[in-house]
C-alpha positions as CSV (number, residue, x, y, z in Angstrom):
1,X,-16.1,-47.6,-103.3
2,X,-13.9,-44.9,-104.7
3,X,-13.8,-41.7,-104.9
4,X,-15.3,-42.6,-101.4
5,X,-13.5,-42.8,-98.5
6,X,-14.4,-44.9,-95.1
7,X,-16.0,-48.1,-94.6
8,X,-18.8,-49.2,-96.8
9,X,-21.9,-51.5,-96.8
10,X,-23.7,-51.4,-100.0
11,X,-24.3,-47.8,-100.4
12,X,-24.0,-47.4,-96.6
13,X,-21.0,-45.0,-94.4
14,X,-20.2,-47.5,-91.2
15,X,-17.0,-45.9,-90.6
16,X,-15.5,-42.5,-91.6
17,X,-12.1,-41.6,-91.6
18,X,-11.0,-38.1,-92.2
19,X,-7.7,-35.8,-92.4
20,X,-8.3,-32.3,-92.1
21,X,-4.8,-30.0,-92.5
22,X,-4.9,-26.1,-91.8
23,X,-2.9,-23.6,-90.1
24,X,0.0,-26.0,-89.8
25,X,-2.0,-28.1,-88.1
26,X,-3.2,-31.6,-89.2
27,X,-6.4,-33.4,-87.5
28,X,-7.7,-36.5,-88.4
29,X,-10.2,-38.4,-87.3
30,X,-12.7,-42.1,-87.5
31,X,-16.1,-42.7,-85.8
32,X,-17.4,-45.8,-86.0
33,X,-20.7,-46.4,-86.2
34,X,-21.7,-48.9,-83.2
35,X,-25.1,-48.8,-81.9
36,X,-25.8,-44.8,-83.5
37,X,-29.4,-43.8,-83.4
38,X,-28.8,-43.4,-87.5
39,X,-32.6,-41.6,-87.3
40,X,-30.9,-38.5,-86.7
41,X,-28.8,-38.6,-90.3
42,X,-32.3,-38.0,-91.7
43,X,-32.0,-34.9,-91.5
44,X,-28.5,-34.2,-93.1
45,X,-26.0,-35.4,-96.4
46,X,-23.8,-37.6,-94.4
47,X,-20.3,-36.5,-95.4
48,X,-21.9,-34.4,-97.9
49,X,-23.0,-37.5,-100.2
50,X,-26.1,-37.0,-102.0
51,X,-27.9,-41.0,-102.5
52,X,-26.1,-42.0,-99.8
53,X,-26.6,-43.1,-96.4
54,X,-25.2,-44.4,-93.1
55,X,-25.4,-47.6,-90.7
56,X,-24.1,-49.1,-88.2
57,X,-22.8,-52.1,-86.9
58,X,-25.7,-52.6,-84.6
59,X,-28.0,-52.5,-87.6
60,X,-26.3,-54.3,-89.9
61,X,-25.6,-57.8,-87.5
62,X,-29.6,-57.0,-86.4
63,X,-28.6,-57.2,-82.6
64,X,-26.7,-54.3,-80.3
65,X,-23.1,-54.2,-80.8
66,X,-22.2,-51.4,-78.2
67,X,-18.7,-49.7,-78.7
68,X,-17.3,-51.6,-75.3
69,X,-17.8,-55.0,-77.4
70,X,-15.7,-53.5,-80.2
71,X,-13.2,-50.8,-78.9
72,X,-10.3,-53.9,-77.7
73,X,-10.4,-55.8,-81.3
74,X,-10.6,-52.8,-83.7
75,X,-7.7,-51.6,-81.5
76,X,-5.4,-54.7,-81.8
77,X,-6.5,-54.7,-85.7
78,X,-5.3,-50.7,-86.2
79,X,-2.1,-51.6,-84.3
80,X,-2.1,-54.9,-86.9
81,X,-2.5,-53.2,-90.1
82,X,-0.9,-50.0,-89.5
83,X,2.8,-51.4,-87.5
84,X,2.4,-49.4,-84.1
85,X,1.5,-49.3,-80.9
86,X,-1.4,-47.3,-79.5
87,X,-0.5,-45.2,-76.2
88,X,-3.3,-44.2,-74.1
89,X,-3.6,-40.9,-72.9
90,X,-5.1,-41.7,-70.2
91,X,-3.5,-42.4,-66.5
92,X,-0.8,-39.7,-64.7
93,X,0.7,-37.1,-66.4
């Protein structure tokens, strides 16, 4: 919900997404959260959000959803909603 960015259930972070510019340099960044061990967020403000917490996709659908089940369709949806094509930087070179 705004101001809030990233992916939200209820008042629960899934996914962040975040840009980070400096030095003429711009990073960004989004972690999905797939099967996270959230108990260690107990001890932080996730994304600096008092009230707020964090989940996952595992906890959420109440089975394991590890990141190999997800990583090919989030993919083809990014290249979907965004108009590009994803180049791995893996392989020679």
């Amino acid at each position: 919900p705004p101001p809030f960015s990233g992916v939200w259930m209820g008042d629960s972070k899934l996914c962040a997404i975040g840009v980070h510019c400096g030095n003429h340099i711009t990073s960004h960044g989004l972690a999905l959260n797939c099967c996270t061990d959230l108990t260690w967020f107990d001890h932080i403000v996730p994304c600096g959000l008092e009230g707020k917490g964090v989940t996952s996709l595992s906890h959420e659908l109440g089975q394991h959803v590890a990141v190999s089940h997800v990583l090919e369709p989030f993919l083809d949806s990014f290249q979907e909603v965004f108009d590009c094509t994803l180049v791995s930087s893996e392989g020679p070179g």
